[in-house]
N, C-alpha and C positions, 0 to 999 in steps of 0.2 A: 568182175561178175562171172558167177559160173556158169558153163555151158544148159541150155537145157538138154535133159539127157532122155531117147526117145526107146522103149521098148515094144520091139515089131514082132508079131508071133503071125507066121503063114506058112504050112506047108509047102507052098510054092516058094520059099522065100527066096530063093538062088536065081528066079525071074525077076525078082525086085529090086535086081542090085541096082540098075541105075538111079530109082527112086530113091536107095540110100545112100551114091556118093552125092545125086543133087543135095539133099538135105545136109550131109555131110558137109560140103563144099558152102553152102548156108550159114555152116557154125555151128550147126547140132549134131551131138552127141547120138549116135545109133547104137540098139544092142541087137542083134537081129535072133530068132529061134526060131525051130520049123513045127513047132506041136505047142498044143496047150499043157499040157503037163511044167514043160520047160518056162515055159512062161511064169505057170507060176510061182514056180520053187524061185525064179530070179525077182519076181515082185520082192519076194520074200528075203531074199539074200540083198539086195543093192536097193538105192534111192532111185526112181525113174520118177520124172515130173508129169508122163502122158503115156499111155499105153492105145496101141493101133493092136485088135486081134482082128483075126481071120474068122469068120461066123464059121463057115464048115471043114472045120481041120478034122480029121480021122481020128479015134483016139476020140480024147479030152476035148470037148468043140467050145469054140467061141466062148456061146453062151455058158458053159460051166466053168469056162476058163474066167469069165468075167465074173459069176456068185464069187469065185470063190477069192478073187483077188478084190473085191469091192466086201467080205468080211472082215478082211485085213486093213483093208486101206481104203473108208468110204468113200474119201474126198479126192482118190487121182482120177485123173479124165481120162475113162475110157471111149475110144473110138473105136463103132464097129464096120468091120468092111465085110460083105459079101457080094456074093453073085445073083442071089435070090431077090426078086421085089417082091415076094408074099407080102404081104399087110401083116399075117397072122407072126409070119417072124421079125417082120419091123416090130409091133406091137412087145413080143418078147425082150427083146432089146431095149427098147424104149422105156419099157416099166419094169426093167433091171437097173435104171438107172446112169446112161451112157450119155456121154459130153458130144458126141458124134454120130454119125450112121452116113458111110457112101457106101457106093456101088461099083463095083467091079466092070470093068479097069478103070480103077483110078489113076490119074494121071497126078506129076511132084505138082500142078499149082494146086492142085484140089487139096493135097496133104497138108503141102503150105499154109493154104486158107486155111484150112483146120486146125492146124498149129497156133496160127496168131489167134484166131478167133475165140479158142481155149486157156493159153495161155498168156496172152498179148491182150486182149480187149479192153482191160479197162486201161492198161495204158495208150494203146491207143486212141480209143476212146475219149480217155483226157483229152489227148496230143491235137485230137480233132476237136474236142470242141474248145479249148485254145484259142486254136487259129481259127473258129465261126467266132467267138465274142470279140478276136482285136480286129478282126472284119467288121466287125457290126460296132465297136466302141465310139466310132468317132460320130457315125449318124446317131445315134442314142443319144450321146451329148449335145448335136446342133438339134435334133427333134427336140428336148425338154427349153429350147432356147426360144422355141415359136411358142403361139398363144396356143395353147391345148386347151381343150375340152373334157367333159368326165371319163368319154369315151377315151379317148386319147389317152389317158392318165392309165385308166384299166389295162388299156395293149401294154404300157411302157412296162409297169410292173408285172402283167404277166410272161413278158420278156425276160425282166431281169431276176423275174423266179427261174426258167426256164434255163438259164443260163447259170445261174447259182448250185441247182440241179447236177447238172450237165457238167460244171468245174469242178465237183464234189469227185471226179475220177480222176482229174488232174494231183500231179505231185508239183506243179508251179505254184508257190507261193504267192510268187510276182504278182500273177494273174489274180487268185483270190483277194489280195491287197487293191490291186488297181479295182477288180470288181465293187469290195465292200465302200471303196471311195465313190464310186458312181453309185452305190445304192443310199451313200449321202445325200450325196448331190441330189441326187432323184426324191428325198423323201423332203430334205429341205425346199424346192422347187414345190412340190407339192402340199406340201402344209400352206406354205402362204397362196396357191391357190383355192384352198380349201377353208382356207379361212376368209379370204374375200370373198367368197362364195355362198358360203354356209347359209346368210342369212335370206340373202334372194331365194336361194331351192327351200329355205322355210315355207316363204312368203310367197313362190309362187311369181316371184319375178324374175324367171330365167327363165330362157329357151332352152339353158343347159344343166336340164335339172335330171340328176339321177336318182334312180329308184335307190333312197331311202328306206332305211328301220320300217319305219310306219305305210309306204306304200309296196312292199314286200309283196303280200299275201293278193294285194290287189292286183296288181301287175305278172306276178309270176304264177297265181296261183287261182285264181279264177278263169283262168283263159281254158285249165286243164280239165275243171267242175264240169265245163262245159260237153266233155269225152264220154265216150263208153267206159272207159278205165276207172277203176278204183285207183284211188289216188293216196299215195304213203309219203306226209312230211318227217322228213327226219332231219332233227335239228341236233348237231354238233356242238356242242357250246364250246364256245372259242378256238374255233377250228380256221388256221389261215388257209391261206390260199395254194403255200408250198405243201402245209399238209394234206391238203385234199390230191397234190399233182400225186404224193405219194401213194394214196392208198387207192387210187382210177385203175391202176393197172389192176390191182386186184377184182375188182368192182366190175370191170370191161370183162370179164371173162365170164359172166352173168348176165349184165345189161349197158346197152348201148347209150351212148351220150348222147343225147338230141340236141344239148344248149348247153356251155360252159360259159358261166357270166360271173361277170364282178357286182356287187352292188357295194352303195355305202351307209357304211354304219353312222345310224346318229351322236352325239355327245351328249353323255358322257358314251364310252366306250365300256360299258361293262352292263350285268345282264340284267339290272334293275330296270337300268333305263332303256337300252336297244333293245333288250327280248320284249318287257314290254310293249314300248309302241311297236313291235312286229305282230306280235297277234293282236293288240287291240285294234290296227291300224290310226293312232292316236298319237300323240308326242305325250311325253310324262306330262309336263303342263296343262294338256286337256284333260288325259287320264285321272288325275287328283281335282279335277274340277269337275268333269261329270260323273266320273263314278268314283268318289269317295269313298267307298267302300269295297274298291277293289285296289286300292293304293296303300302302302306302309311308306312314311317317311324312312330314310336312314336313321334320325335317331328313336324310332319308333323299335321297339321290342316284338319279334318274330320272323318271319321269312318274306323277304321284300320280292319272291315271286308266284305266291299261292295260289295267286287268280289269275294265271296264262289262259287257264282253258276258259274262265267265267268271261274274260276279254276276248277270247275268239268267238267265243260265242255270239258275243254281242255286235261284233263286227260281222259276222254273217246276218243276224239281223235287221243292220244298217243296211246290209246289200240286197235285201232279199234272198237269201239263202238259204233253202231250210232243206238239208243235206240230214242222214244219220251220220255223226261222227264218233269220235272217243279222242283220248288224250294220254297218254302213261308218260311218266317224269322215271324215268331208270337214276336213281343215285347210291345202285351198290348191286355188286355184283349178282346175289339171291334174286334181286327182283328180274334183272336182266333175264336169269335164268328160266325163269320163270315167265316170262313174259315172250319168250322164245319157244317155250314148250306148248304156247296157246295161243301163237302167231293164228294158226287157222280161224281162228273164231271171230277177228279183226274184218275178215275178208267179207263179211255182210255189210258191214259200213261204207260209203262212198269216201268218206276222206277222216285218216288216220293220221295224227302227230304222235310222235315219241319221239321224247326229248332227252340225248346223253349227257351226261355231266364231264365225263370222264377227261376228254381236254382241261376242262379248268380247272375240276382237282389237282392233274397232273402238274399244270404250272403252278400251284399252289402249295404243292408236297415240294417241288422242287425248290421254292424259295424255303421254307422251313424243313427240309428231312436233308440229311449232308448225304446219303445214300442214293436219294435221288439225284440230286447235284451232280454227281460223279457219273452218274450212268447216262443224265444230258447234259452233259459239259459246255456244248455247242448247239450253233444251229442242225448241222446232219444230225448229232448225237440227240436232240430233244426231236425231229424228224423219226429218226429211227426207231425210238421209245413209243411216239404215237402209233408209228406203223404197227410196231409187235403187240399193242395192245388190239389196234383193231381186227387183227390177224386170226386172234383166237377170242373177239369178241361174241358174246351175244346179239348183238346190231349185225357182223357178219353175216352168223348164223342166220337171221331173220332176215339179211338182201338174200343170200342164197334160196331159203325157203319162197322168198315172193319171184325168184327169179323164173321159172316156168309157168306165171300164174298172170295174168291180162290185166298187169296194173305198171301203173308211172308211179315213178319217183322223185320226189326231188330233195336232194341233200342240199342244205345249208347250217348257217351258223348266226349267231347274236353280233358278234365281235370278232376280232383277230386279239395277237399279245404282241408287244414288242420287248427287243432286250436287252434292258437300260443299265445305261452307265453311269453318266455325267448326271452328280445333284446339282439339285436347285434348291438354295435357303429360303424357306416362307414362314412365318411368323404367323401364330392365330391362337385364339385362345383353347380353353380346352372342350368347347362344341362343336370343332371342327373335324371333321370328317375324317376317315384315315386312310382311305385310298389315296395310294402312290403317286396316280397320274394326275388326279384332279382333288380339287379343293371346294369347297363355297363356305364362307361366314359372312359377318357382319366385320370383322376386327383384321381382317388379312393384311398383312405387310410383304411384300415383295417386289422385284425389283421389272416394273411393266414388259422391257424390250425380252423376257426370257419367260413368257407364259404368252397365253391366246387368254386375254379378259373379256367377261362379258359382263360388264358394269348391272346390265340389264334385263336380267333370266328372263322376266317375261316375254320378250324379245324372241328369245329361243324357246318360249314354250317350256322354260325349267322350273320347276317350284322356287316361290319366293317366301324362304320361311319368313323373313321381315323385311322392313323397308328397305334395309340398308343389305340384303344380302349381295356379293358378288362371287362369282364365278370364276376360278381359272383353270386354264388345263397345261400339262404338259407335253413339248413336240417331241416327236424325232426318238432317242434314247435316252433322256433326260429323266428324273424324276426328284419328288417333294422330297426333301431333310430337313428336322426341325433344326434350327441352332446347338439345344441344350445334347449333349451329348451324342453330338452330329458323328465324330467319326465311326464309331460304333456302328450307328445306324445307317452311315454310306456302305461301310465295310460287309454288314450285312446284308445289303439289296442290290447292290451291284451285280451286274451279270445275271440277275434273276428275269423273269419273262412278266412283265406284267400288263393292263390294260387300264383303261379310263380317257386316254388322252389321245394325242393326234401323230398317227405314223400312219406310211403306207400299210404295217403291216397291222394294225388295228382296223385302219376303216374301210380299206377294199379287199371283200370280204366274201369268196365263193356262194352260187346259187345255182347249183347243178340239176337240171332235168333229165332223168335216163326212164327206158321203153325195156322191157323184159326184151332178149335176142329170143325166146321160144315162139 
């Protein structure tokens, strides 16, 4: 491996010698000159990985030394040193774009530090969080072995996002391998508490009953009605919970986190039925029984979620709530735009939802566009995608604009997706449904021990189109393949992101509250 090679521009530099045999003696590579001019004709002539100027060299200073070598070369790390703590000349510095800024006398660990921190970090980085997960591997393992709770389940996985995160800097493979084997284990552990579960937190027979699709808006969202704030639901659709850790940092530089919470999503997992019972406060099976007219079957002809807002509405009814609201469904990019242009006119309502679609298209392009494919190949890789969209989003735009303005927020989602592998052969005729992860007919064939069956939708509050309907879902990374020209259809859905069914990252599922910092 080649040295890294360090370019030092200081008029004083002939004082600095011993700060360049320490570095030297280090393993780095020093080129040393006394003016900025020199500096930059050698930017220009050799490869340096890091540049250290001098803020006030006589001649050519610092600062012009740096425009002019960051025209050439955006991306090398400049560090600047001087003797001054003006503000007005940090400032300069600083929005010239500099990897660094000490102060004079610098001492070799201060350089040091600056060196790793530059060019060392993310392997470091890695290196360290490493060694926090094979520290933490073995309690993670005997905690999923004890009798957990909802709550309990939320920490584990908000851990093993944390730490998925966090290994994303490592070059140990090892690591990743042993990690994605614990987020087996951890999902498989979980499914089958969640599936002995499910029907008690229906029915109201647990102590360990987590907020639920349908008790969402009551539990997180009425407590907030109660404030002087204007209050902005922004609902993600199919936003996990690693996507949401990605895009906080940008978000936190706006508005403060008051409450970072898991809830879970009802079954099926996809936005018919979880969006639904979220604003109606309802489960699909009540929703199609008292308001018929706010329900589309799947094999029903139109958009199975038209009445979100007619269903909040009615739910604040049910509460006593008689609040001025609005609603806007963004599904392409004009309206976003639009709808970002006229943010201000929002602000006389007491509680505002806008709903993106953008996540679930995403995963949607990705299983059918081979261009999208390529550019989320992976989990970081479909992370990274969501991020850049919400970067230069219209939703951005509109946190920024609400950020100096006396209102909460709370970000959430319908769902998560998981990223299936392993089919599963099911057999039905051709009125069954075509979602991946889950199923209902009358005529299903497959094999019990490899699905969650629920012989008895009404049970779970699911529509019963006929007597004999039943229900299955798929766990983990699994998903439905019919028989007849099965490998085709494996070959195609493999590795794609999809929802309906039962995984960590489907059902515990961010519900973020943040406070404007103004």
């Amino acid at each position: 491996m080649s040295k890294i090679r360090i370019l030092w521009a200081d008029d004083e530099i002939d004082l600095l010698r011993p700060h360049i045999i320490f570095l030297r003696e280090k393993g780095y590579e020093v080129e040393p000159v006394n003016n900025g001019s020199d500096a930059i004709e050698l930017a220009h002539e050799q490869h340096f990985d890091i540049v250290f100027l001098d803020e006030q060299m006589p001649g050519v200073s610092g600062i012009e030394a740096l425009e002019k070598i960051k025209e050439e070369f955006p991306n090398l790390p400049v560090v600047m040193i001087t003797k001054s703590e003006e503000e007005s000349i940090m400032e300069d510095a600083i929005g010239s774009n500099i990897a660094d800024y000490l102060i004079k006398p610098v001492k070799p660990t201060q350089i040091l530090l600056s060196l790793k921190r530059n060019l060392e970090n993310r392997k470091l980085a890695g290196e360290k969080a490493t060694m926090n997960y094979q520290q933490q591997f073995r309690e993670l393992s005997m905690r999923m072995m004890d009798r957990l709770e909802s709550g309990d389940w939320a920490e584990i996985y908000k851990k093993l996002v944390r730490y998925e995160l966090d290994l994303e800097k490592s070059e140990d493979n090892n690591i990743l391998e042993i990690l994605n084997m614990q987020k087996t284990e951890a999902n498989n552990n979980f499914i089958k508490y969640y599936e002995e579960n499910y029907y008690d937190w229906l029915h109201g027979n647990s102590d360990d009953k987590p907020i639920l699709s349908q008790t969402l808006i009551k539990e997180k969202v009425f407590p907030l009605l109660e404030k002087p704030e204007k209050t902005f639901f922004l609902l993600i659709d199919n936003l996990r919970y690693d996507q949401w850790k990605i895009i906080q940092p940008m978000i936190e530089n706006y508005f403060r986190v008051e409450d970072d919470s898991i809830y879970y999503s009802i079954l099926p997992t996809t936005t018919q039925y979880a969006r639904n019972a979220l604003f109606s406060g309802m489960m699909p099976g009540e929703i199609r029984k008292h308001y018929p007219n706010f329900w589309t079957d799947e094999e029903d002809e139109g958009s199975k979620n038209q009445y979100e807002y007619e269903l909040l509405k009615e739910q604040f009814k049910r509460s006593g709530k008689h609040l001025k609201t609005s609603y806007h469904k963004v599904l392409n990019l004009d309206f976003g735009r639009r709808l970002a242009d006229n943010i201000a006119n929002l602000m006389q309502n007491d509680f505002n939802v806008i709903v993106y679609n953008f996540v679930d298209m995403l995963s949607h392009a990705r299983t059918e566009m081979e261009i999208i494919r390529e550019l989320a190949d992976d989990e970081p890789a479909y992370r990274s995608l969501m991020a850049s969209w919400f970067e230069h989003s219209s939703l951005f735009e509109i946190i920024k604009y609400l950020s100096d303005k006396n209102v909460r927020l709370v970000i959430t989602t319908d769902h998560g997706s998981v990223r299936v592998q392993d089919p599963v052969k099911i057999v039905g005729d051709k009125n069954v449904n075509t979602n991946l992860r889950y199923k209902y007919g009358k005529n299903l064939a497959y094999n019990q021990k490899e699905v969650f069956e629920m012989a008895n939708p009404d049970d779970y509050y699911l529509p019963k189109i006929n007597v004999s309907t039943r229900w299955v879902f798929a766990r983990d990374g699994n998903f439905f393949a019919y028989p007849n020209n099965y490998n085709y259809y494996v070959k195609y859905y493999r590795n794609t992101f999809q929802h309906g069914g039962i995984s960590m990252e489907e059902v515990m599922i961010p519900v973020i509250t943040l406070k404007s910092k103004s």
